[in-house]
C-alpha positions as CSV (number, residue, x, y, z in Angstrom):
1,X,17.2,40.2,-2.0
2,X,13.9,39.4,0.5
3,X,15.2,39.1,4.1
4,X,15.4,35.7,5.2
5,X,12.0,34.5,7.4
6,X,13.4,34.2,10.9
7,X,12.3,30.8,12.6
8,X,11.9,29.7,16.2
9,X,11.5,26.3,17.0
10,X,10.3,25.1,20.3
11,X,10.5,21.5,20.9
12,X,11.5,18.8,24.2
13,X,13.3,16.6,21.3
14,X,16.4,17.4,20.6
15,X,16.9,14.8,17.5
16,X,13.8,16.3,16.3
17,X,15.1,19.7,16.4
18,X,18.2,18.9,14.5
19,X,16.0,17.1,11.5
20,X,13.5,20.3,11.0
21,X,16.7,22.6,10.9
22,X,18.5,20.2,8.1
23,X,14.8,21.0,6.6
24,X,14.8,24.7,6.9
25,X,18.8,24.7,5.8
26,X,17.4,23.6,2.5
27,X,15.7,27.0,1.5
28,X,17.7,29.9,1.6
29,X,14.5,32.2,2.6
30,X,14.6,30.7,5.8
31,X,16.8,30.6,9.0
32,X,16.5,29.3,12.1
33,X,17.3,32.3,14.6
34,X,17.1,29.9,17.6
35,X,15.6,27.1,19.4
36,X,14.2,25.9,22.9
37,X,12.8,22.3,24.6
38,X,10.6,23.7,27.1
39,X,8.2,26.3,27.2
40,X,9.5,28.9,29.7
41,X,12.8,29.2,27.6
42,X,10.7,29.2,24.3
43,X,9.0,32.3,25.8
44,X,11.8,33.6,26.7
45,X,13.4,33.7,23.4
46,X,10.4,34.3,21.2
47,X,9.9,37.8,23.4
48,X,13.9,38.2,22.9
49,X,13.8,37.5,19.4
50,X,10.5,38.2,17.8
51,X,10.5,35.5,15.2
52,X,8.5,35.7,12.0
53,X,7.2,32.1,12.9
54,X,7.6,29.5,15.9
55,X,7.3,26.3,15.2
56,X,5.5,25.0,18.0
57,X,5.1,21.4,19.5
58,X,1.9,20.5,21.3
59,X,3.4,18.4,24.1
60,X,6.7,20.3,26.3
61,X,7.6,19.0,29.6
62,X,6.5,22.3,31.2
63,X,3.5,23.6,29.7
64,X,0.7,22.9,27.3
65,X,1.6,24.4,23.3
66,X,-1.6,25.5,23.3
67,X,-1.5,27.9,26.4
68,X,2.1,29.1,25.1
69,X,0.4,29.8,21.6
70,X,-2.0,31.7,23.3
71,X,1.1,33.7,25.5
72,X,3.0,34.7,22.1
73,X,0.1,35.8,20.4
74,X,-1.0,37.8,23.1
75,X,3.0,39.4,23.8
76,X,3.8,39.0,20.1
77,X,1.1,39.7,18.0
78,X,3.1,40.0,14.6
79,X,4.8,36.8,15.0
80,X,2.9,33.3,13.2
81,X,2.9,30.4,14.9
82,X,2.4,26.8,13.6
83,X,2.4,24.1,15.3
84,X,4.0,20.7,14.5
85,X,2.7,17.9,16.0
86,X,2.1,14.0,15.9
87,X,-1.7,14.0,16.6
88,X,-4.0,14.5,13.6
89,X,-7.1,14.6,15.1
90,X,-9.9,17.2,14.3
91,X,-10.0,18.6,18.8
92,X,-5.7,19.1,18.8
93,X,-6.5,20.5,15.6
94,X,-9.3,22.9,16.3
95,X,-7.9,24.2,19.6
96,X,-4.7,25.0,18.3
97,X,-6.8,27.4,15.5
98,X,-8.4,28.7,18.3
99,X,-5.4,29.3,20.4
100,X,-4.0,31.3,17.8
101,X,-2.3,29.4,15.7
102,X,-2.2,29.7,11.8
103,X,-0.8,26.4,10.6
104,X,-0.7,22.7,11.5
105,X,1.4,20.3,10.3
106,X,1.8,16.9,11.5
107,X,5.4,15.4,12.2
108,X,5.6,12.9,9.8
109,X,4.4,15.4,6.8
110,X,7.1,17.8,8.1
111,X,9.9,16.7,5.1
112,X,7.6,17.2,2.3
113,X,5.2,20.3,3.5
114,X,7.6,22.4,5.8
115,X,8.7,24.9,3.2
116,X,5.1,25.3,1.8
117,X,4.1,25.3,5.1
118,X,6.6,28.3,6.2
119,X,5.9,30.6,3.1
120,X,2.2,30.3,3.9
121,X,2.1,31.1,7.8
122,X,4.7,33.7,7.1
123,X,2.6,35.5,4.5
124,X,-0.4,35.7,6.7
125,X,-2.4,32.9,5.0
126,X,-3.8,29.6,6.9
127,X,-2.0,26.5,6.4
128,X,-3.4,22.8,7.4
129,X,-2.3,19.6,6.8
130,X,-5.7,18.1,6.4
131,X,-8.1,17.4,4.4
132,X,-9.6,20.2,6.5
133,X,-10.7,23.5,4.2
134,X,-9.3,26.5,5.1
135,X,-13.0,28.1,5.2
136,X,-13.6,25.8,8.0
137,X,-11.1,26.6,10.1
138,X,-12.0,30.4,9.4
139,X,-15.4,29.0,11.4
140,X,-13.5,27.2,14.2
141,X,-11.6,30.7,15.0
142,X,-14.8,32.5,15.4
143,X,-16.3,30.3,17.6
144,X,-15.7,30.3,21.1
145,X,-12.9,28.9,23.2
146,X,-14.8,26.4,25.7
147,X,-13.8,28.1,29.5
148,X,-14.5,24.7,30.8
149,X,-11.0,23.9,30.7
150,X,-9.5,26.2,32.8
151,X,-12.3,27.1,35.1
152,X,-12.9,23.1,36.5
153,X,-10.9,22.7,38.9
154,X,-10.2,19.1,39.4
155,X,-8.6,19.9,35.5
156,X,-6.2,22.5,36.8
157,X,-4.8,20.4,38.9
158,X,-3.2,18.3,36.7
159,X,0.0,19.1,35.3
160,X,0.3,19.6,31.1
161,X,1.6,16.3,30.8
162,X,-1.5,14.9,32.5
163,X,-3.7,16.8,31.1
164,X,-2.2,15.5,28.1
165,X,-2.5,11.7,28.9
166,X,-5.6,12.2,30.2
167,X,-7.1,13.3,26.9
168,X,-4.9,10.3,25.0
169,X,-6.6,7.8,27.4
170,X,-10.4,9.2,26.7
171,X,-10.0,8.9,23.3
172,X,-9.2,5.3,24.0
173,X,-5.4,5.4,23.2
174,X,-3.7,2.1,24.9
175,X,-1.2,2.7,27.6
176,X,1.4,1.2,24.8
177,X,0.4,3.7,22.7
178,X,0.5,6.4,24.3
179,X,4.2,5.5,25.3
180,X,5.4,5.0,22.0
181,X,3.5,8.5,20.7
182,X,5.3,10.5,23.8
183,X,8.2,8.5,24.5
184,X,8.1,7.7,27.4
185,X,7.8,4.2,29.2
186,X,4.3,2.4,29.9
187,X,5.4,1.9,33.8
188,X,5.7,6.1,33.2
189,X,2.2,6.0,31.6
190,X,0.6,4.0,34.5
191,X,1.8,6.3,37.2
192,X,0.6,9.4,35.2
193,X,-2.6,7.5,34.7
194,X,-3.0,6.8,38.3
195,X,-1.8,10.7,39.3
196,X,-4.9,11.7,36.9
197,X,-7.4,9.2,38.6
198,X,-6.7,9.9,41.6
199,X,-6.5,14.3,41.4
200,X,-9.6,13.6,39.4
201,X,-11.7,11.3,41.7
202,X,-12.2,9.1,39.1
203,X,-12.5,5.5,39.4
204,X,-12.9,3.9,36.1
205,X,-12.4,4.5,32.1
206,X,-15.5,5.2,31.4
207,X,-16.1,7.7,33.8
208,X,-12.7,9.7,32.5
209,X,-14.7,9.5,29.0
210,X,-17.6,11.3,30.3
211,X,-15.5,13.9,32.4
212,X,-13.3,14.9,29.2
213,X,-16.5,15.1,27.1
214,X,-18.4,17.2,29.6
215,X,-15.0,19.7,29.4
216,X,-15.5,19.5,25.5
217,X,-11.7,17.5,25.3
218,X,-13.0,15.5,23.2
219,X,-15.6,14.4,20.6
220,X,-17.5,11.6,21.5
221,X,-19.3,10.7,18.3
222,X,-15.5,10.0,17.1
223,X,-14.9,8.2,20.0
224,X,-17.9,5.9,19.7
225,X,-16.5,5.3,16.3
């Protein structure tokens, strides 16, 4: 009999957590070997552990999922990550492909496409849930990651979660929505919003726009849309 596929999964919600292992209970070629909500413990356990595959969120409440996908591909280069995540568009998508993931799944595809999902990553092969080809993203990985957003420095000093809401509001996400998508309240939103204006020296919407567009965090043409 194959050994099982050993799992990681790092996610900050815990009812989340418990759904995807119910999932991954369901095929005995799996098991979960662990789990974390934030990134530092994640790290800690995938470099304890050495996982055939984390499962990865985009959003913790200590550090961006991209960075840490870059970190466990660096430390662990035989491990696969894939990265589960509620945002579908084609930037969260391509800079997780660049940061060194190998599949992308979206939260509310993750009861039907999981397993498929798993046996793909885990086998070496690409795996997106989009209508995306996989010989495109073989072209996203070979071109290169835009520097922009670690060398400007008004970026770095926002923390992940800003840097996350500040990407949500250039794309024109409402303050309401963005709650709902991060759970959080909008009086949270507003103070995060006002954190980001202020590190930024930014003083209206439109301005944010053109500073996450001259950092390539977003695509404008989509935007305009």
């Amino acid at each position: 009999m194959a050994a099982k596929r050993r799992i990681l999964i790092i996610d900050d919600h815990p009812l989340f957590r418990e759904g995807i292992k119910t999932i991954i209970a369901r095929h005995n070629r799996f098991e979960v070997v662990d789990e974390a909500g934030t990134g530092r413990e994640g790290l800690e356990k995938a470099e304890k552990l050495k996982p055939d595959v984390v499962l990865l969120d985009i959003s913790l409440p200590d550090a961006s999922g991209m960075s840490l996908a870059r970190q466990i591909r660096h430390q662990l280069p035989r491990t696969r990550i894939m990265i589960l995540s509620m945002h579908a568009k084609i930037d969260y998508i391509v800079e997780a492909f660049q940061s060194g993931a190998t599949g992308y799944v979206v939260k509310e595809s993750a009861s039907e496409r999981l397993a498929q999902a798993l046996d793909a990553v885990a086998s070496g092969e690409y795996f997106l849930d989009s209508s995306i080809s996989h010989e495109v993203v073989a072209k996203l990985m070979q071109s290169p990651v835009k520097e922009a957003k670690v060398s400007d420095a008004g970026y770095g000093k926002l923390t992940p979660r800003e840097q996350e809401i500040m990407r949500m509001l250039a794309e024109g996400a409402s303050k309401g929505d963005i709650a709902d998508q991060l759970h959080i309240s909008i009086k949270t939103v507003e103070n995060h919003r006002a954190n980001i204006m202020r590190k930024l020296d930014i003083h209206s919407a439109m301005e944010l726009v053109r500073y996450a567009a001259r950092l390539g965090l977003i695509d404008v043409d989509l935007w305009k849309e």
